[in-house]
C-alpha angles and dihedrals in degrees: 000000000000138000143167140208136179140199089211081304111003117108148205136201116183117202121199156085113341093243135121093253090060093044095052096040079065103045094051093047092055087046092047092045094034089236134143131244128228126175114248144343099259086071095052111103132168093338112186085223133042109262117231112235103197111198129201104217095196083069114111111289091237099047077052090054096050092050095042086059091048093054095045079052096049126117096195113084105253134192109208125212118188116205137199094007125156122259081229095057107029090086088055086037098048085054103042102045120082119244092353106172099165137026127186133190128229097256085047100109129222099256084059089044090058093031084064101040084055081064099041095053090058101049110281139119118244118205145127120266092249095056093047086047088055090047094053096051087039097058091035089055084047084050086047097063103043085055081056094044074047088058097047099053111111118236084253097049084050082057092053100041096052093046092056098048082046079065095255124181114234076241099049095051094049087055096044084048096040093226127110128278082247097058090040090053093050084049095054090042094059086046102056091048091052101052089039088245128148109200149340098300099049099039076051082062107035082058087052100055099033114029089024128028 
C-alpha cells in the first residue's frame, strides 16, 4: 500500500500492509500535518520538497527489499521513516536503509509518532536514546580506524598525501621528492590502496577529514 501528503508542496508516501489500520494512520498523519497522499514513489518527479516515504516495517521482507531498491534508485529527495520496527533491529535498519531520518517502535502511539513527523518535517532526526547512543560508538569506532590506517602511513606517503591535497602535479611531486615520475606514480598508487581511495580528489579529502581537519 501507498499514500501521499503536502504541506502546499510536501509529500508522503506510506508503504505497508494493505489493511485499515494503515489507511487510516494515513489518513490521520496528512490531517494532523495538514499534507497531501499520493500513491507510490514511482510517481514522485522533481518535488520542491523531500517527500516523506513512511515504511511499515511488519510488511512481507521481500515486498521491503524491493522498496528499499526503488528508493536507492529515486530521483525525487526523500525522508524515510521507518515504523513499527524492533528495538533489536532499529540500530541494522537505521544503517542499511537509504535517507532514513526517523525510526519508531510498535508501543510508540500515534500522538509520538506525530509528534516526531512534525520534527522531521522541519529538519531533525528522529530517533530513540539507545540508537543515538550505537551511532555514536559506530562512527567513533569508524573514526577510529581511519586514525589506525593514520598510524600506519609512511613519512614518504605523508609527503605525498599532503602534496597532493596541496594540489601537486605526478610530475611535481616527483621534482619536489627527487625521484622519477615512475617511482612517484607507484608511490601514489600504494597510497590510494591503503587509505581505500580512488583518485586525486578523494585522497584531497580524505587528507581534509583525517590529517587535517
Amino acid at each position: 500500500m501507498s499514500i501521499q501528503t503536502s504541506r502546499k508542496e510536501q509529500k508522503v508516501v506510506v508503504f505497508g500492509q494493505v489493511s485499515l489500520q494503515n489507511a487510516a494512520l494515513a489518513q490521520v498523519i496528512c490531517n494532523k500535518l495538514n499534507l497531501t497522499i499520493v500513491s507510490c514513489i514511482s510517481e514522485l518527479n522533481d518535488e520542491s520538497k523531500p517527500t516523506l516515504v513512511l515504511v511499515d516495517f511488519s510488511t512481507d521482507k521481500t515486498a521491503l527489499s524491493c522498496l528499499k531498491v526503488e528508493l536507492e534508485q529515486c530521483p525525487a529527495l526523500c525522508k524515510v521513516i521507518l515504523l513499527n520496527v524492533d528495538k533489536d533491529s532499529e540500530y541494522n535498519a537505521f544503517l542499511s536503509w537509504p535517507f532514513v531520518v526517523g525510526t519508531f517502535k510498535p508501543s510508540d502511539t500515534l500522538e509520538f509518532l506525530v509528534a516526531g513527523i512534525e520534527k522531521i518535517i522541519v529538519g531533525e532526526i528522529w530517533i530513540s536514546r539507545e540508537l543515538s547512543t550505537q551511532l555514536i560508538h559506530h562512527f567513533r569506532g569508524y573514526r577510529e580506524k581511519k586514525r589506525l590506517v593514520i598510524g600506519d602511513l609512511t613519512v614518504r606517503q605523508r609527503q605525498i598525501l599532503n602534496m597532493i591535497a596541496n594540489g601537486y602535479s605526478n610530475n611535481r611531486i616527483a621534482e619536489t621528492l627527487a625521484i622519477s615520475p615512475q617511482t612517484a606514480k607507484t608511490h601514489i598508487y600504494n597510497l590510494y590502496k591503503k587509505i581505500r581511495v580512488k583518485n586525486r580528489a578523494q585522497a584531497s579529502e580524505w587528507s581534509r577529514m583525517y590529517i587535517n581537519p
